[in-house]
C-alpha positions, 0 to 999 in steps of 0.5 A, spaced: 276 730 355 280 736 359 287 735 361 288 732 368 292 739 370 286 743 368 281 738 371 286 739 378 285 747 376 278 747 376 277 743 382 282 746 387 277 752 384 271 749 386 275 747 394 276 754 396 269 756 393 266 752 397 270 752 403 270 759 403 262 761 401 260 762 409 263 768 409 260 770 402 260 770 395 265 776 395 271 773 400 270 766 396 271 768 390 277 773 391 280 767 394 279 763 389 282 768 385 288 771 389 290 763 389 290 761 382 294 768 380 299 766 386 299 759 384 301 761 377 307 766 380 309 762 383 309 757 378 313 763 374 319 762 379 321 756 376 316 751 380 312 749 375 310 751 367 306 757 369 300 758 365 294 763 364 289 758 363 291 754 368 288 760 372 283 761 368 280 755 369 281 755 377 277 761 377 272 758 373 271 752 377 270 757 383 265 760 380 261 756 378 261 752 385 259 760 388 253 759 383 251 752 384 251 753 392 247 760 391 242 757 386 240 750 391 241 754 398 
């Protein structure tokens, strides 16, 4: 089983994804991605462990939600 944080990672992915979807694939995904990388810089200033598969997997997570709505929409 995954990790809790890395599950956490994915959904928050999947959140920003999805809410974020009506403006388009591009806008979502981007935000998905500008949030997983400030998240890990942010981590990276003494706030957390940063971790690149964290952001790896924040990323996935809001892939796989932009390809899941696209395929059933």
């Amino acid at each position: 089983m995954l990790p809790l944080d890395k599950i956490t990672h994915t959904l928050a992915g999947a959140a920003i994804a999805a809410a974020l979807l009506p403006w388009g694939v591009i806008p979502a995904l981007l935000a998905v991605i500008v949030a997983a990388v400030v998240k890990e810089l942010w981590d990276a200033q003494g706030h957390g462990t940063p971790d690149r598969i964290d952001a790896l997997v924040t990323v996935a997570g809001g892939v796989l939600m932009a390809s899941w709505l696209t395929l059933v929409s």
